[in-house]
N, C-alpha and C positions, 0 to 999 in steps of 0.2 A: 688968311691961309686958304690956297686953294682945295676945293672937297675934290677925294682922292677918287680915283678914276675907277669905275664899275669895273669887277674881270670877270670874263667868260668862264663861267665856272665849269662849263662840262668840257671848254678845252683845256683849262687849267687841269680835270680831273685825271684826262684823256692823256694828257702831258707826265702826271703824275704819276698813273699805275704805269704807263711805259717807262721811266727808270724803275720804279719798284720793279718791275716784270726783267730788267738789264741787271739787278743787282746795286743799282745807284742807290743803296736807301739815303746817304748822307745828303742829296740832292732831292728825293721824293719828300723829305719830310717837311720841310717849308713852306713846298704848294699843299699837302694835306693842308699846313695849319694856316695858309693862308686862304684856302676854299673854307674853312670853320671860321676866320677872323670875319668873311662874308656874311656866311649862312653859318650859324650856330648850332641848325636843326638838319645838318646835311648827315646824312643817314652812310651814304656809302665813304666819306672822306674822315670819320670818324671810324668807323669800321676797319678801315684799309689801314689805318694809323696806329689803330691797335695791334692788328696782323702786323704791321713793320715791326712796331717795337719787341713783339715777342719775338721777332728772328734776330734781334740784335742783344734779347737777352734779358730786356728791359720789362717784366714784366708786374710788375705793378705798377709801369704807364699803361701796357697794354690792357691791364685789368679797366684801368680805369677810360681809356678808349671806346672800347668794343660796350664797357656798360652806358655812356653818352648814346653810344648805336641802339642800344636795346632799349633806351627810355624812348627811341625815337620810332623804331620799331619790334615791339617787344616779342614779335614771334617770328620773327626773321630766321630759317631752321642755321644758316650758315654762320649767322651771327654766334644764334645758342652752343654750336658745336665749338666753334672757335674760341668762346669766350669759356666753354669746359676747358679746352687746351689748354688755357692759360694757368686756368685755376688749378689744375694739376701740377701742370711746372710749377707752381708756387706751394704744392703737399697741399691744397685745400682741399681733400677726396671726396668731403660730401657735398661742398659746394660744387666742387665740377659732376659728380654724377648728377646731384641735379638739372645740372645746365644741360649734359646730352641726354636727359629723361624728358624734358623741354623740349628740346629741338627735335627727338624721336617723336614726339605726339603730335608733331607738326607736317611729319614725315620719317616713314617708319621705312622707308627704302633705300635710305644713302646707307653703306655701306661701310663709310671708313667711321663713321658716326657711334655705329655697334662695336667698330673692332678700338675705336676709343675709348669705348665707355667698356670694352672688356680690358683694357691695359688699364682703369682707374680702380675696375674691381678688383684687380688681380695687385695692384699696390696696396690695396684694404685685405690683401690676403683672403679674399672673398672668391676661392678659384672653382667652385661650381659656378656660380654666378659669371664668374667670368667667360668660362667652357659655354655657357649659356648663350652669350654676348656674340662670343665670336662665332659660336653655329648662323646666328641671324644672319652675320655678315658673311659667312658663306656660302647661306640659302638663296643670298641676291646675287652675290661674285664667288662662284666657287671653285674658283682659280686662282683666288686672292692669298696668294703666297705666305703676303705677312700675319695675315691671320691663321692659318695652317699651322707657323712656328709657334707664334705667340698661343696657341689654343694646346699646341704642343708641351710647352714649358709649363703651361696651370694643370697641367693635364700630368707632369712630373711631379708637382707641387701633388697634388692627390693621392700621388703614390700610382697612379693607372700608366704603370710606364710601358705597358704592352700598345695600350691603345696611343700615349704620346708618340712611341715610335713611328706608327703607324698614320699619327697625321705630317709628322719630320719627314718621313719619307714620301709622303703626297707633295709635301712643298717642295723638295729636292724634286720632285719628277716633275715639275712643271718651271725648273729653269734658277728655282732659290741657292745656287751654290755659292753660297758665303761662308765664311768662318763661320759667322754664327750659326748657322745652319748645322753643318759637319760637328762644329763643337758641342753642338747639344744633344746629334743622332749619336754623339761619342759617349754622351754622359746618359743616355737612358740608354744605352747597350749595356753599360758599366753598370748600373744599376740592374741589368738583368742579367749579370754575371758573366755575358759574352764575350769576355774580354779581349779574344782575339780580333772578333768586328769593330770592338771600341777600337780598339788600337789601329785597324785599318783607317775610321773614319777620319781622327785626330790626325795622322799622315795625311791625307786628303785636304784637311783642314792647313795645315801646313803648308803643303806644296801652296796654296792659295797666299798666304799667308804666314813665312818662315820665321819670322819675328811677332809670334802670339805667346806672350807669357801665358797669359790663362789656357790657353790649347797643351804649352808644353806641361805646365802643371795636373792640368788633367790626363795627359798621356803618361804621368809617371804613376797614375791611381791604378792603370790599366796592367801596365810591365809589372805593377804590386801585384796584382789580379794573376797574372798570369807566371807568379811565383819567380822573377827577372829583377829584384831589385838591382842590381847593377846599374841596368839601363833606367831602371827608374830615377836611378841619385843622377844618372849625367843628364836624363831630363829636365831632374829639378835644378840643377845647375845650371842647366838653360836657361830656365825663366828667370832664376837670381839675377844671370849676369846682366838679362835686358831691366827687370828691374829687384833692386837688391833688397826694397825693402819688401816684398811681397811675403807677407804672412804665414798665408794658407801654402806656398812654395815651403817657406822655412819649415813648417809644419810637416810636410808633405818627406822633405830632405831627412827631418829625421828619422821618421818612419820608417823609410828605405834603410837608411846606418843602422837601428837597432835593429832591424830583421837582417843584416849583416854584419852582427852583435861587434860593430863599432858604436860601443854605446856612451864613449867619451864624447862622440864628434856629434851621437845624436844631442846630448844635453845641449851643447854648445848651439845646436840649431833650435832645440826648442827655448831655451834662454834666450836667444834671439829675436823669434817670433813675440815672445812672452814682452820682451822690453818695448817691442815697437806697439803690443796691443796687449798692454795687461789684467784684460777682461777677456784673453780668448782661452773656453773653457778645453777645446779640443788641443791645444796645444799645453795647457796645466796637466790635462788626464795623460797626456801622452807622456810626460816628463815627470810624472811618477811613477809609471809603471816603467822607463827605464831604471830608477833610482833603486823601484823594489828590485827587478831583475838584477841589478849592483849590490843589493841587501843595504840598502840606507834606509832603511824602512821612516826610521825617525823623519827623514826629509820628506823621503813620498808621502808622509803622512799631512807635510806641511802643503804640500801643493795640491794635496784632496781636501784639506780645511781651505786654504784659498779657493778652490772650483768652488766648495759652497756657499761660500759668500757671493759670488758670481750667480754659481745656477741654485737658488737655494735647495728648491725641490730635486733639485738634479740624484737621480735613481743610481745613475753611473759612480757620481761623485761620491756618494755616501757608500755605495756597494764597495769601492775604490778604499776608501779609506777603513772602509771594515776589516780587508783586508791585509792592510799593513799594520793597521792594530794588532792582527791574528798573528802575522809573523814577528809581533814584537812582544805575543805573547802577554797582550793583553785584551784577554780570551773576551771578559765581562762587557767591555768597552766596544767590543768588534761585535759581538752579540747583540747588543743593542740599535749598533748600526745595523746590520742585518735584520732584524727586526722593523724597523725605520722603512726600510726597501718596502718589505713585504706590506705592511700595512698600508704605503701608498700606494704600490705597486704589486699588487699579489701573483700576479702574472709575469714579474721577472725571471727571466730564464735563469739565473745561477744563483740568485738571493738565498734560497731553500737551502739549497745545497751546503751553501755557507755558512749560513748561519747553524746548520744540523752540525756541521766539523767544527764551530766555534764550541758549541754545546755541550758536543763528547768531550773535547779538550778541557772546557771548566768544569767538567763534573757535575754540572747542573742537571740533576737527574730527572727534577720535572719537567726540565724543558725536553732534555731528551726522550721521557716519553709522549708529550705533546708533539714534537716534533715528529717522534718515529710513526706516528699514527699518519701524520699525514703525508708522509715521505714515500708511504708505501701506496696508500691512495693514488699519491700522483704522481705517481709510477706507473703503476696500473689502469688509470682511469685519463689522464690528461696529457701521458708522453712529457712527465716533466725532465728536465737535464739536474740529476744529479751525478756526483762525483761518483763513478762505482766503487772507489777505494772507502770513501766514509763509510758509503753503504754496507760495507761488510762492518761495519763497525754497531751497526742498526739488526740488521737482520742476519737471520741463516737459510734466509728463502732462496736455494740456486736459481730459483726457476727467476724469481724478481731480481738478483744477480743478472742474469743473462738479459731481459728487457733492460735494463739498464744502463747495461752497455752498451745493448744495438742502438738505446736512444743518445749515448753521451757521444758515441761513433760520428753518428748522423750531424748531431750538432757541431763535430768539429772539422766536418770535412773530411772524415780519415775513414769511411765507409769502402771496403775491397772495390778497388777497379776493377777486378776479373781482367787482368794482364793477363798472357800466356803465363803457364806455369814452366814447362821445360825441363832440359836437364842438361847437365854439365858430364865430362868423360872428359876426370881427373884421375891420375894413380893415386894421389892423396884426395881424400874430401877438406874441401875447404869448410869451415867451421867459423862463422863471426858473432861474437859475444858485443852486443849490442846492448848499453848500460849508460842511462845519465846518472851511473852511482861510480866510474870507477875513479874515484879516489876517498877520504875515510869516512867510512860507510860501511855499512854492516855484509850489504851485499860483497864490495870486493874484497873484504877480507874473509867472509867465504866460499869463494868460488878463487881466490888465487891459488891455493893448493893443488884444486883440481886441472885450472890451466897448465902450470908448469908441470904436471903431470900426464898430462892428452904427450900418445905413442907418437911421435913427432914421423914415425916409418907410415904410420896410417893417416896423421891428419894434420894438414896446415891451420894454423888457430891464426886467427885475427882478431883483434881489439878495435869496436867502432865505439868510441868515447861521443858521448850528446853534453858532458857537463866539461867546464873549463879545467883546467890542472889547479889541484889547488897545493899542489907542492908538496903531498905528505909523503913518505914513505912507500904509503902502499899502492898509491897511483905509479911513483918510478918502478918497484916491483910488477904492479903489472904489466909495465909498458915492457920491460925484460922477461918477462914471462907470453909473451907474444911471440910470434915470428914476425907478424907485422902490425902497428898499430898505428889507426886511424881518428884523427880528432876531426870531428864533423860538426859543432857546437854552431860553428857557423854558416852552414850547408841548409838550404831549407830544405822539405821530406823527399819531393823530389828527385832534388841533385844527390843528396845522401842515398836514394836507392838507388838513381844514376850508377853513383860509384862502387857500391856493392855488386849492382848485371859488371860493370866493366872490369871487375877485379876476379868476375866468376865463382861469385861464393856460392857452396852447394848446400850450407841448410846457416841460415842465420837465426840465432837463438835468441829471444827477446827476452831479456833482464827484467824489463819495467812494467810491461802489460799496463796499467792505468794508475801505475804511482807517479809521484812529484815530477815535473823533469822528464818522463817518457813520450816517446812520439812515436806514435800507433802510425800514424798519417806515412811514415817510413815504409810499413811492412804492409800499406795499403795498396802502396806501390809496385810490390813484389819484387821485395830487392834479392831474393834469392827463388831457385826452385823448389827451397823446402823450407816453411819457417815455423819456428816452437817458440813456446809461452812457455817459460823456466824460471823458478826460483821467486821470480821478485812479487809475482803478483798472483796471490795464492785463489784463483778464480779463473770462469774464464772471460776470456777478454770481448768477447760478443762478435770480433771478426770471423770471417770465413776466408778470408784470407790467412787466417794463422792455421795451417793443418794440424798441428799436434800439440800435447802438454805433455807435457813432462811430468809423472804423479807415478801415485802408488793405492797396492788396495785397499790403503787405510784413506788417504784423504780426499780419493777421488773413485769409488768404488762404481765396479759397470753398471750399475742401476741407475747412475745418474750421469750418464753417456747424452742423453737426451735436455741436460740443462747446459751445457759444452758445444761451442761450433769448432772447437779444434776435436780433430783424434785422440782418446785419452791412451797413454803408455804407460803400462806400469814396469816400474821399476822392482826389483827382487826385494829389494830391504825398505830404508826409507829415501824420500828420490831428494831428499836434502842435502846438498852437500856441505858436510862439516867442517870447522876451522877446525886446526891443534894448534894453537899457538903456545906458546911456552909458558908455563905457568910460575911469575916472581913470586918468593914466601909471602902467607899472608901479614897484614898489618896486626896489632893487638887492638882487640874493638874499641877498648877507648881511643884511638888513634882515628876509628871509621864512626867517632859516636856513637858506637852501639853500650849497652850497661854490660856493666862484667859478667853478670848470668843471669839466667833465664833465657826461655826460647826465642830465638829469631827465625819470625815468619818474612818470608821475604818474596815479593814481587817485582821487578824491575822491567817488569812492561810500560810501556809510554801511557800516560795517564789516562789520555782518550777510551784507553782498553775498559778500565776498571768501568763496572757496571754498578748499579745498584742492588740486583742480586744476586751478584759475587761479593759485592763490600756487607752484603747483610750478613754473611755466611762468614766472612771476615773479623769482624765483628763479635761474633758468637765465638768464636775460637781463642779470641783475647781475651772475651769474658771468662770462657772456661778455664785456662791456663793462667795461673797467677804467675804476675813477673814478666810474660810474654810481652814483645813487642811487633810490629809490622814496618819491614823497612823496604822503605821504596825508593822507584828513582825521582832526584830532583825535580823539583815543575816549579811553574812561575806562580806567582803570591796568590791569584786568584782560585786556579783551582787545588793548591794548598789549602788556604783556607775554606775554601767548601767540604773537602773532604777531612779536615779537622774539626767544625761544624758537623756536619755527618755522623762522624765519629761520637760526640756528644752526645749528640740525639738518639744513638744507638747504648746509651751508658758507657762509653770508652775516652777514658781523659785522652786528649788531647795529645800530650806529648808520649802518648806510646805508639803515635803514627814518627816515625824517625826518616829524614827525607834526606836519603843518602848525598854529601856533596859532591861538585862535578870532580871527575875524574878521565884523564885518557885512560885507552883502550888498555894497556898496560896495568893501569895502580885499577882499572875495573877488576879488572881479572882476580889479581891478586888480592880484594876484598871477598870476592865471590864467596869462598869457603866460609867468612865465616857465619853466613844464612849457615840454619838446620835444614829447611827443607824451604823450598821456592811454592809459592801459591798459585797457579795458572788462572784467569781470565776468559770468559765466553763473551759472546762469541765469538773471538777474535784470540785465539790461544796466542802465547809468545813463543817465535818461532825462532829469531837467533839468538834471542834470552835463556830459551828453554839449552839451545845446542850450547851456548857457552856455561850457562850455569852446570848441565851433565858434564863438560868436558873437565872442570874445578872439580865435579867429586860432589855436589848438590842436589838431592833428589829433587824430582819433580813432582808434583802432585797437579793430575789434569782429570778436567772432564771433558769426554768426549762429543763436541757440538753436531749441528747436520748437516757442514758445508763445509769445505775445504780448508777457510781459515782457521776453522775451529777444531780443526782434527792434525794439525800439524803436530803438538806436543805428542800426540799418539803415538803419530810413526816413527818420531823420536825416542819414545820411552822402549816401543818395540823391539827397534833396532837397537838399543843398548843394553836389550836382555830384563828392561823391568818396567814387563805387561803387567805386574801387580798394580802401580802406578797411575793407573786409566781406570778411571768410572766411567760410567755413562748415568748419573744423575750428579747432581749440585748436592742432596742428601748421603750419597754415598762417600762423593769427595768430602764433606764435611767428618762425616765421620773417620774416614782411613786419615785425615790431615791431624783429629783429634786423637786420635790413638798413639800414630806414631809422636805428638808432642809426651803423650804422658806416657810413653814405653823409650826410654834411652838407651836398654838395649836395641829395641826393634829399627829404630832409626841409625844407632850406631851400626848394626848387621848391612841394611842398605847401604849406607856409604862407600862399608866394607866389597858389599858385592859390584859396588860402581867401577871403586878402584880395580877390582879384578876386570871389568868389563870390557874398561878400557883401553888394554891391551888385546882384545879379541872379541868385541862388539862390532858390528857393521857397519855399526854409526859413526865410528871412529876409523875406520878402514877406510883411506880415502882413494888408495889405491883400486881397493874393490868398487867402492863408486864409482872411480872412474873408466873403470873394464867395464860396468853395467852401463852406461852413457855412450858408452864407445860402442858398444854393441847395439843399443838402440838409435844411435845416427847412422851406421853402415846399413841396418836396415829400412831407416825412412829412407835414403840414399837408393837402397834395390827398386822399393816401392816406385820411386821417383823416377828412374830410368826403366823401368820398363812402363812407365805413364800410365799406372794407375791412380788414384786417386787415395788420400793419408787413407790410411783404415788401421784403428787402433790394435795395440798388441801387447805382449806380456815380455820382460825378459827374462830370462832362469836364472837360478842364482849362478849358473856356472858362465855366464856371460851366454848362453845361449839364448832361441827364440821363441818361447808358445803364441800361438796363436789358434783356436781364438782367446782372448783374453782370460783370467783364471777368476772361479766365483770370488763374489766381492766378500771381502772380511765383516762380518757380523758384530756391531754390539751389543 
């Protein structure tokens, strides 16, 4: 056999990178491996065979290429970098940072060398390090575009999204206009809340690039941002339709539906997401808290046990599922989860909160006074976000009331924009009763009386509904009891104060202040020239955008004008307005489980109320009175059995706590009577327990607190003519409750005088309430058009004006 003929290997070489350099690699690789069938120790035809195979994908030839190069010459800087390259496209992170830690000590000047070895840090999620990396390669090229973004993006990662904008927009200004570019100045705008620039930049990105799923996906984060879901969903509908299975879109799609409380179409999208990626935790959190918003609590509770097997530690998840235990009223369970939060996460913004409302609801009194100790603390000291509403459940401190609110304000966004205030020049005052309570709910059945009452010659009323129709009775009443009504449930705060400037309401009265269901974020807006805190939320609400409250000089007296950023008004009587509803005969007690005699003490405040030292005081009064029992309203198993527990502990069997069964509004009523006398609660008195128990014919027995919640039964008992009724100590009401059990004259005389009252009590004059309301809107109205500023005032009993306000009532 003839021996095969020597070849020219540097023109073979020469031959070889020029297709390599044309794209020929199918053609190049042959003469490499026939220059190494030659020369085995050939340094650059080994090298260049590695580089081909990594562009063709191949890289664990290329691994093994580029390492033949490096035994040949082992500090070759171009070799080291390339052969990092590789090992990276293969996830070997330590071995490729080795390899450009290598080839930089060989040469610490090549540039793309650094900005390699910052993309292998920043896939070890090592983004100081990385920020590090790519400074180097900017201090040699600092014009180097790709490094600018890529330093940008670790630089997101860190959370330093002022300073990533700022290097996004160095790259952009020297010529980087790529989608990627725009897309990521889009998303640290977005992150810095900017959302009208995000959304600019995302456009931009586009016009480049009209078919970018991830651009439209992000542009619908922005239109969310800038409170547009509409446009949001037909953006996520964009990127579906280019691709359908995209996740973080489906995710995205329902976000937008349930903030356009489509929250049928949202499940169906996060179901969606959920089946193509059944580990994604954001899209579990987010298909519970529709389910809760739907009240399937049982379900959302399964998709927050699913997140934690996912994220175990997950703060959200567990807070998540606390909460749907709460609403299923299982207080102990959700407490514990809440609990859970805090210990890993002490610093959680709503954990506190929550777990303080699981607390008071199960009657667990040691925790509510551990809890209350440090609720107030960090309040005071740390700007924590608690619920203002619990809070009145804790304390009687107005002053910690008011920080409370301005901090729960802040935290949700609904902090006063300072809109123009204005004014309107109508014959009628427009009037809109703004309420996520109207349908059966304590609040509209009292306040419908008073609506279909307002002088229809003096005021156009409106109904702006925040909660869904839930079909009862009193919801279609009120909707007839309206001139016009408005269902807004699906309007974000915005468009819903949109539509109150465009319908020209002259003072909108807020129902909710900071209960369930309320949105402050509304009247943040300034959807009227005049707006009052009324009725629902016995506090004030910490905006300065609400100019007035609605009160009296029992439970919001001028000395405490300075814990209130509304204007306080008083009202002549008490500023309650009372049901009459018709009262059916009552049941025979055995019919209500009550025993055939003996006294019934009765409370039917929501259980959260009852304190431990009102149950102590409780307690002593069963002990003293033989035969007595204590009848409450229904609650779920747990804090039943704490508070019969309790009971025990205190010497009182058990079954003389009697835990009234559910009943509507109607067969309540008609048991009411037959309580001897109703027990009130601090600090939190019962306010439309108190008005329907007086309305039945049931004395009240109240002590008077030092904050507004707590002084409502007062201006109740005042205005029905029985001031005897009010203490002002927990020892004083103990004794007037103990008296009248053991005087059955004494108690039967009060009755007597109730029944008289109630034909010519204030309390029960809903007509005269409503003349005193009428006359304090025409005058916040005057106030308003001649553009001064709320300034609180008095009304007379005659529907007249004092001003200044009249000395506060003493107790």
């Amino acid at each position: 056999m003839a021996p095969q003929k020597p070849i020219d290997i540097q023109a073979a070489f020469s031959r070889a990178t020029a297709l390599h350099q044309q794209g020929n690699l199918k053609e190049a690789v042959p003469l490499y491996q026939h220059i190494l069938a030659a020369d085995p120790a050939n340094f650059d035809a080994h090298h260049m065979l590695g580089v081909l195979r990594a562009q063709q994908g191949r890289f664990l030839e290329a691994v093994k290429a580029i390492a033949h190069a490096l035994k040949v010459s082992p500090r070759n800087q171009q070799a080291l970098a390339n052969f990092g390259n590789v090992l990276k496209a293969l996830g070997q992170f330590d071995e490729a940072l080795l390899s450009y830690d290598t080839a930089l000590s060989v040469d610490q000047g090549v540039a793309v060398t650094w900005f390699n070895r910052g993309l292998v840090l920043w896939d070890m999620r090592r983004f100081e390090e990385a920020v590090a990396s790519y400074d180097k390669a900017l201090a040699i090229a600092p014009n180097y575009a790709e490094a600018l973004l890529s330093r940008a993006a670790a630089l997101r990662d860190l959370g330093r999204f002022e300073e990533a904008l700022s290097s996004c927009d160095a790259a952009i200004g020297i010529g980087a206009d790529s989608v990627d570019a725009f897309n990521l100045r889009g998303v640290l705008l977005w992150r810095l809340k900017r959302f009208d620039a995000a959304l600019d930049s995302y456009n931009i990105a586009l016009s480049i690039a009209p078919r970018a799923p991830d651009v439209l996906n992000n542009r619908s984060l922005a239109l969310m941002g800038m409170e547009r879901p509409e446009e949001a969903l037909r953006s996520c509908d964009a990127a579906l339709a280019l691709n359908p299975d995209y996740v973080e879109a489906l995710n995205n799609r329902g976000i937008a539906q349930a903030s356009l409380q489509q929250l049928d179409q949202a499940l169906q999208s996060y179901d969606r997401a959920i089946a193509l990626k059944p580990d994604y935790p954001e899209a579990l959190n987010n298909k519970g808290g529709v389910l809760a918003a739907l009240r399937r609590f049982d379900e959302a509770l399964i998709c927050y046990n699913a997140l934690l097997k996912f994220v175990p530690a997950s703060s959200s998840a567990r807070y998540n599922s606390g909460l749907a235990l709460a609403h299923l009223h299982r207080f102990d369970e959700a407490l514990t989860r809440f609990e859970g939060v805090l210990t890993a996460n002490p610093r959680h913004p709503y954990a506190l909160s929550a777990a303080a409302n699981a607390a008071l609801n199960l009657c667990d009194w040691a925790r509510v006074e551990a809890l209350g100790e440090r609720i107030a603390r960090d309040i005071a000291e740390n700007g924590s976000v608690i619920s203002p509403f619990t809070l009145l459940g804790y304390s009687a401190d107005a002053s910690l009331h008011l920080q409370c609110a301005r901090i729960y304000l802040k935290d949700k966004g609904a902090e006063c924009r300072n809109m123009p205030r204005g004014s309107h020049r109508h014959e009628k005052l427009r009037i809109a009763y703004v309420s996520s309570d109207f349908c059966d709910h304590p609040v509209a059945h009292q306040m419908v009386d008073l609506i279909e009452r307002h002088d229809r010659a003096l005021f156009e009323i409106h109904g702006v509904s925040l909660a869904p129709d839930d079909g009862s009775d009193i919801r279609a009443r009120l909707v007839r009891a309206t001139d016009h009504f408005h269902d807004v449930q699906a309007m974000n705060d915005r468009d819903a104060a949109g539509l109150m400037r465009q319908l020209e309401i002259d003072i909108a009265v807020d129902l909710g202040g900071h209960t369930q269901g309320a949105r402050p974020g509304i009247f943040a807006g300034r959807a009227a020239p005049v707006q009052v805190n009324y009725l629902g939320y016995p506090a004030t609400t910490g905006s300065t955008c609400m100019d007035y409250i609605l009160a009296d000089a029992i439970v919001a007296p001028l000395r405490d004008q300075s814990f209130y950023t509304e204007a306080i008004v008083h009202l002549p009587d008490s500023y309650f307005a009372s049901a009459r509803p018709s009262l059916p005969p009552p049941p025979a007690r055995r019919d209500a489980g009550l025993p055939q005699t003996g006294v019934i003490f009765c409370c039917f405040n929501q259980n959260w109320k009852i304190t431990a030292a009102v149950f102590d005081v409780w307690m002593r009064l069963l002990r003293e009175v033989p035969g007595s029992v204590l009848w409450l309203r229904d609650c779920a198993q747990g804090p039943r059995s704490n508070l019969q527990r309790e009971a025990e502990a205190r010497g009182v069997a058990a079954d003389r706590l009697i835990f009234a069964g559910k009943a509507d509004r109607d067969r309540h009523l008609a048991r009411l009577p037959l309580a001897d006398m109703v027990l009130d609660t601090l600090p939190y008195n019962a306010h439309a327990t108190a008005s329907d128990a007086l309305w039945a014919g049931v004395p009240v027995i109240t002590c008077a607190g030092q904050a507004f919640a707590g002084r409502v039964a007062s201006s109740l008992l005042r205005a029905a003519g029985l001031a005897e009724l009010v203490t002002t100590s927990l020892a004083d009401y103990e004794t007037l409750a103990l008296t009248l059990a053991r005087d059955p004259g004494a108690l039967a005389s009060l009755r007597e005088k109730l029944a008289r009252n109630r034909v010519t009590a204030a309390l029960f004059d809903t007509d005269r309430t409503r003349r005193n309301i009428e006359a304090a809107y025409r005058r916040m109205g005057e106030i308003a058009a001649r553009g001064g500023p709320p300034t609180g005032f008095a009304v007379a009993s005659t529907g007249g004006i004092h001003g200044p306000l009249n000395s506060p009532v003493n107790f």
